[in-house]
Structure formats: structure tokens, C-alpha cells
N, C-alpha and C positions, 0 to 999 in steps of 0.2 A: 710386327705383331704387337698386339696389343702391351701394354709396360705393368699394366694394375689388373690384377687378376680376382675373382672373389669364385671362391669352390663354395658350393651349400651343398652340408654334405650329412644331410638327417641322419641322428643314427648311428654317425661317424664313435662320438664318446660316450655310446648308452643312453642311457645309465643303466650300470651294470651290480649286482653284488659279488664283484671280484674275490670271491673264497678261496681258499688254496687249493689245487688245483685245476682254476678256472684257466680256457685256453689264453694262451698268449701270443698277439701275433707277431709277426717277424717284419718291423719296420723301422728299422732306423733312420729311415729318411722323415717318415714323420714323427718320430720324436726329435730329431734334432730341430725339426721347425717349429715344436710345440715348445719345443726348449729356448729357442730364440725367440718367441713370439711375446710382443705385446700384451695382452689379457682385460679384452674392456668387458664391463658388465651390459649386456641390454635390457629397456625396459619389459620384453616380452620373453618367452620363450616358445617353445615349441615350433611346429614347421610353417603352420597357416600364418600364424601372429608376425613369426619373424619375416617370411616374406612378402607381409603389409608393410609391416615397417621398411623394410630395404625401399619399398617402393613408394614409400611415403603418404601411404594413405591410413586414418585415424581411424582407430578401434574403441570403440565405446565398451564402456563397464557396461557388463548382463545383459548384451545383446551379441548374437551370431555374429560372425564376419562371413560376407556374402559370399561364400565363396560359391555356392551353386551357379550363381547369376558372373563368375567371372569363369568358370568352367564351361559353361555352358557357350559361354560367347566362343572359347577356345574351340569346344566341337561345333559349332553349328551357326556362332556367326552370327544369331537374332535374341538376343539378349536384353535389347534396349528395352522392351515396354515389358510391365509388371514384373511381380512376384516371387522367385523362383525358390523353391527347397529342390536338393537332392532327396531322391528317392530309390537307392542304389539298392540291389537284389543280393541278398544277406539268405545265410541257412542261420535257424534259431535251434538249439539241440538243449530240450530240456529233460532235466531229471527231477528225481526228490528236492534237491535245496537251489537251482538256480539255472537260468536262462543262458547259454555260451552264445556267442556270436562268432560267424564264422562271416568273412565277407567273400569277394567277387574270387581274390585271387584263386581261392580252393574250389571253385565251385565251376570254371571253367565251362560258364554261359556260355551257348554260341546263339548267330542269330535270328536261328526259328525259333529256337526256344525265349528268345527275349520277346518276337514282335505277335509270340503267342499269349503267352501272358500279360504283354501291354495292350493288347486287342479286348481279354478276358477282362481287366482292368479296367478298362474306359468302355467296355458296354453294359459294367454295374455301376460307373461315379459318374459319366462324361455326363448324363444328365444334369447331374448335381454339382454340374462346372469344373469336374475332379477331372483332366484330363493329362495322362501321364505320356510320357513321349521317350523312348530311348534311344539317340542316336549312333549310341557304342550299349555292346551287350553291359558291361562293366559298371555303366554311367546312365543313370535314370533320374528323368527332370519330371517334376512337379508346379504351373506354372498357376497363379494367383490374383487373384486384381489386388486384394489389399494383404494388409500385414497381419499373418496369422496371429500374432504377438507369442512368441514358441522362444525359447531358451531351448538348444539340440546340444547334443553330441555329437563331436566332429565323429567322422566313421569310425577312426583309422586309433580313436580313444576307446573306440568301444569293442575292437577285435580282441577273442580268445578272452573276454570278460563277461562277468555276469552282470545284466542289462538292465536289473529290477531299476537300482539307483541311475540310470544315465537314460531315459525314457525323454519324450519333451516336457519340458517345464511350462509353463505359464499360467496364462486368462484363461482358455482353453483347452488345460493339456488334456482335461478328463474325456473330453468329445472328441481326439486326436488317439489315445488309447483305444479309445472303443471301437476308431474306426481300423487302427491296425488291424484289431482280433478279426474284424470283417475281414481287411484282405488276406489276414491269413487264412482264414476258413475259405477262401473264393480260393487263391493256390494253391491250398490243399489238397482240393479237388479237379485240378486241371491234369488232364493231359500230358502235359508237359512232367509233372512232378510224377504222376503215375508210373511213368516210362522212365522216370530217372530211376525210380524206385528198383524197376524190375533190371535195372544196370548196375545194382549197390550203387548208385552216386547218392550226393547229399542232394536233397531238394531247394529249389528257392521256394524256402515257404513264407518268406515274409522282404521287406522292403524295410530302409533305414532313413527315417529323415534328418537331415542336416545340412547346415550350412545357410539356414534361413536369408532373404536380403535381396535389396534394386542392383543393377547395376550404380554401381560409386562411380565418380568422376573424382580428375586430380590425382590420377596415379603418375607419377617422374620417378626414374631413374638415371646416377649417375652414368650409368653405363652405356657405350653405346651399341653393344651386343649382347644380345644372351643365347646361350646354348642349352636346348632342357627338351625333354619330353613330357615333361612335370603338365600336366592342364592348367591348373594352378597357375606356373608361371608362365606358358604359354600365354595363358590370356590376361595379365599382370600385364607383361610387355608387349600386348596389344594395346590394352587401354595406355600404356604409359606411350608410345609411337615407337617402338624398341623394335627392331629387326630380332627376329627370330627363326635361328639355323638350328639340324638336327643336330642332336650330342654328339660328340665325338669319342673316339674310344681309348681314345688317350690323348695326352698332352701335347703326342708329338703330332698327331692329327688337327687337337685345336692353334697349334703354333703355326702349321701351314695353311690352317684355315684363314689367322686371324692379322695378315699382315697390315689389311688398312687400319686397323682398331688400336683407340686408345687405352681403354676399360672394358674387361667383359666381364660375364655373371656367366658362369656353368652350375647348372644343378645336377648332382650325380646323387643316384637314390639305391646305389646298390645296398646299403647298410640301415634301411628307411624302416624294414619291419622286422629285422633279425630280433629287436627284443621283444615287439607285440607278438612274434612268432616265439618267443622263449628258444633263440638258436643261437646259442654263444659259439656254437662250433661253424656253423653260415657266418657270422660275423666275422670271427677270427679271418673265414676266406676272403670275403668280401674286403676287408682293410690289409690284407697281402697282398690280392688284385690291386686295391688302389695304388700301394705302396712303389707297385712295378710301372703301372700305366701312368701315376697321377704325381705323387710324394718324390721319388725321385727324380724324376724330371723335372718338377718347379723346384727342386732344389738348386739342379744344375744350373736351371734357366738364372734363377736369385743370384747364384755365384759369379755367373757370367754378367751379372749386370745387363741380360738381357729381359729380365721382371724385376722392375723397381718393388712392386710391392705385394706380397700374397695374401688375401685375408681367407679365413677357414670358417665356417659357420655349420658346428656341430647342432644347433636348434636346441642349446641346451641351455638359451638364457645369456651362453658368452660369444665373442666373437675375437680369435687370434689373429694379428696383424705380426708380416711378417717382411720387414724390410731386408732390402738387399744389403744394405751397409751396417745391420745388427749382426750378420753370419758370424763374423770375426770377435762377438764377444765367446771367449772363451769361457770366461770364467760361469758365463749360463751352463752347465752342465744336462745334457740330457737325462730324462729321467723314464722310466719305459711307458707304453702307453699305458698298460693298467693302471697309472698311478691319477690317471685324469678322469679315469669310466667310473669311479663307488658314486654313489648315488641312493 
């Protein structure tokens, strides 16, 4: 089995405003390895940034990180040539003072309803070189010859938030607005939304862009396995030449999986939107879940001196290291985990 382990584990420490009383969960395996860990700073944070960096590819001030054009290679594999924004099918619920965004997870696209409204879509733009393409209901590509010059928001920023301020920025954003209001009025009117209507669901009445950018070259990882369902890093550790196996469902799963390996990278995303979801009680489960599948088990593995090393990457700016031959300092005291989530 692999000796050097790295869990990415969005989500994992909030941030939270831990009030009295907020749930707490029941993990003392991951406080005792939060308690023995290391504590480095990284230069980024959040989930997109941080797994550029794992992968070592460079992020430029005021510009997107591409991630559409490395998602897109993960579904579908033709990424290389031009342009790419995500264009992901979002419900917009407006009132009196402001715009909500709701994304894919609530809105539980299937897909005729996806390849009806990309149909609807590209026989009012494809003309005008606008041709949209979805190869997962979920996941909608926008594909460019040149650079729109667009400043986005990542999706996953702008869920259960008011959207006035997170719009695209740039050269152009005024003629990029204007064209949203269009497709909103064109899914307004579809079919699709009609019939969602007459089912109480929420409508897709608009599309989200983000993630502007070419495919990058020069992605490496130390690792020589990753486990994820993540698109993201799916296709991270394609461009990087990284063998990529389904998740597993615990640790005792990935241990039998992972006997030829020296290093691997699992991304676990069950705690990834409890707080854009405002669910401190989903989260509490979600890090008890861990605690059972994931936290105690790489403890025992640490103790046994069968995982030299655990690193933790809550996407929160830090990254815990957590050596097998630190367990034995005592004198680290555990401290519980809300004391790591204020923010």
C-alpha cells in the first residue's frame, strides 16, 4: 500500500461560525491527528486554486483558472483546441432586493431536458458561433476561438448567493450580460421549463459562466495514484499522466486497492457544500461518516507504521501533515474539532 497518503477534503474545517450551540461532531480520531499535525500555510486557498497548486500548475492574478477546458477533457476527452467557459444550467429566483442562485445539484436535470435546451440554445447563437454542447446534464461547455477577456465566478462561489456583484467582469462584460437576459428569455419559454413549472420543480431558466481558459500544459504530480470522482481532478491527473481509479468508500477499500503505490491523492467531497448549503447539521454527519470510513483508520494505519505520512487539505488556505513518528508526542493535546472551523 501506498506509505504517503493526501486526503482533499473541501469543506472538511468550514469555515464555520461555531456559536453555542452549533453541532459538534463525534471524531476523535480526527482531532487527535489535527492535534498531532504539522500546520503549513499555502499560497492559495479554496478547492480549484489549491488543486492547481498540488498539481503544479500557475495561477495568474485576475485571470480564471481554466478549469472548464480541464473538466471538459475529463468528460469528453477533446479539449485540446480553443476556448472553453463552463455554461452550467443554474435556477435564478428573484425577488424585491436580489438574485439567489441555485445550481445543478437541486434542480436534478435529466437528459431530455438538457439536450432540449442545448438544441433551443444553438438554433438562436450557433449562428453567431455560440454553440453550446452538454455532455452530462450537470456540466455545460461553451466552446471559443479567442479569449473572451471575462473575470467569472467560480459556480460553487456563487451558490445560495445574490449574484448582482459576482456577474462576469471585463472588456466585455456589458455585451455578456445582455446576452444572458437573452438566454434567459429563450428558457423561459421552452418546453422544458413549462413542464417543469406544471411539476412545482425549479426551472433552468438561466446558465452560469465560469471557469474561462485553453487547456494548460505542465501539470505533475507527486503522486502516483489518485482516487476522485472530482472532474476537476479527474482531468488534473490526466493532463499530469496520473492513473485514475474510482473513490473508494473507505480506507480499508483504498488500502486493498492500493498495494503497488507509493503516494496517492484521494479527494473525498462529502463535506464540499454543507456550508454553501448553510447545513451545519449535514456536515456534522458527513465528518462522523469520515471519522468511521476515513479518520480512524489512517490513524491506525499512522500507528502501525503502515502510513509513514497523512497530509489533510481542508481548501482552507492550510495543509496538515501528519507523521507516523509525531503520534507519540503527548504533550500535543487534542483539542475538539470546532476549535479549527471559526472563520
Amino acid at each position: 500500500m501506498a506509505t504517503i497518503l493526501h486526503l482533499f477534503i473541501p469543506g472538511l474545517l468550514g469555515p464555520w461560525r461555531a456559536e453555542p450551540g452549533f453541532p459538534r461532531p463525534e471524531a476523535p480520531a480526527l482531532e487527535r491527528l489535527l492535534g498531532r499535525a504539522e500546520l503549513r500555510s499555502l499560497a492559495v486557498s479554496g478547492i480549484d486554486a489549491t488543486l492547481f497548486t498540488l498539481f503544479g500548475l500557475p495561477i495568474a492574478p485576475e485571470r480564471d483558472l481554466p478549469v472548464a477546458a480541464i473538466t471538459r477533457l475529463a468528460d469528453s476527452g477533446d479539449a485540446q483546441q480553443g476556448w472553453w467557459l463552463r455554461a452550467d444550467p443554474v435556477h435564478l429566483h428573484a425577488d424585491l432586493q436580489q438574485v439567489l442562485l441555485y445550481d445543478a445539484r437541486t434542480l436534478a436535470v435529466d437528459s431530455d431536458e438538457t439536450e432540449a435546451l442545448v438544441a433551443e440554445f444553438n438554433h438562436t447563437f450557433g449562428s453567431q458561433g455560440r454553440l453550446l454542447d452538454a455532455p452530462l446534464p450537470s456540466r455545460w461547455y461553451l466552446r471559443l476561438d479567442t479569449d473572451p477577456e471575462l473575470i467569472t465566478c467560480p459556480l460553487e462561489q456563487a451558490v445560495g448567493r445574490n449574484i448582482d456583484a459576482l456577474l462576469p467582469k471585463g472588456r466585455d462584460s456589458g455585451r455578456w450580460h445582455a446576452w444572458l437576459t437573452e438566454i434567459q428569455m429563450i428558457f423561459h419559454d421552452s418546453p422544458v421549463n413549462l413542464a417543469r413549472e406544471e411539476q412545482g420543480l425549479r426551472t433552468i431558466n438561466s446558465v452560469w459562466f465560469w471557469g474561462s481558459g485553453r487547456l494548460p500544459h505542465g501539470a505533475s504530480l507527486a503522486c502516483d495514484a489518485v482516487y476522485a470522482a472530482d472532474p476537476l481532478t479527474r482531468g488534473l491527473a490526466r493532463l499530469a499522466g496520473v492513473a485514475v481509479s474510482p473513490l473508494p468508500d473507505s480506507a480499508a477499500d483504498w488500502q486493498a486497492a492500493s498495494e503497488e503505490e507509493t503516494e496517492a491523492l484521494v479527494v473525498l467531497e462529502a463535506t464540499r457544500y454543507d456550508r454553501a448549503d448553510d447545513n451545519p447539521y449535514g456536515w456534522m454527519g458527513h465528518v462522523n461518516a469520515l471519522e468511521v470510513d476515513w479518520f480512524a483508520p489512517c490513524l491506525r494505519l499512522l500507528r502501525e507504521k503502515a502510513l509513514k505520512t497523512l497530509y489533510l487539505y481542508p481548501c482552507d488556505g492550510r495543509v496538515y501533515s501528519i507523521e507516523a513518528r509525531r503520534l507519540w508526542q503527548f504533550w500535543r493535546r487534542p483539542k475538539p474539532v470546532l476549535d479549527y472551523v471559526s472563520g
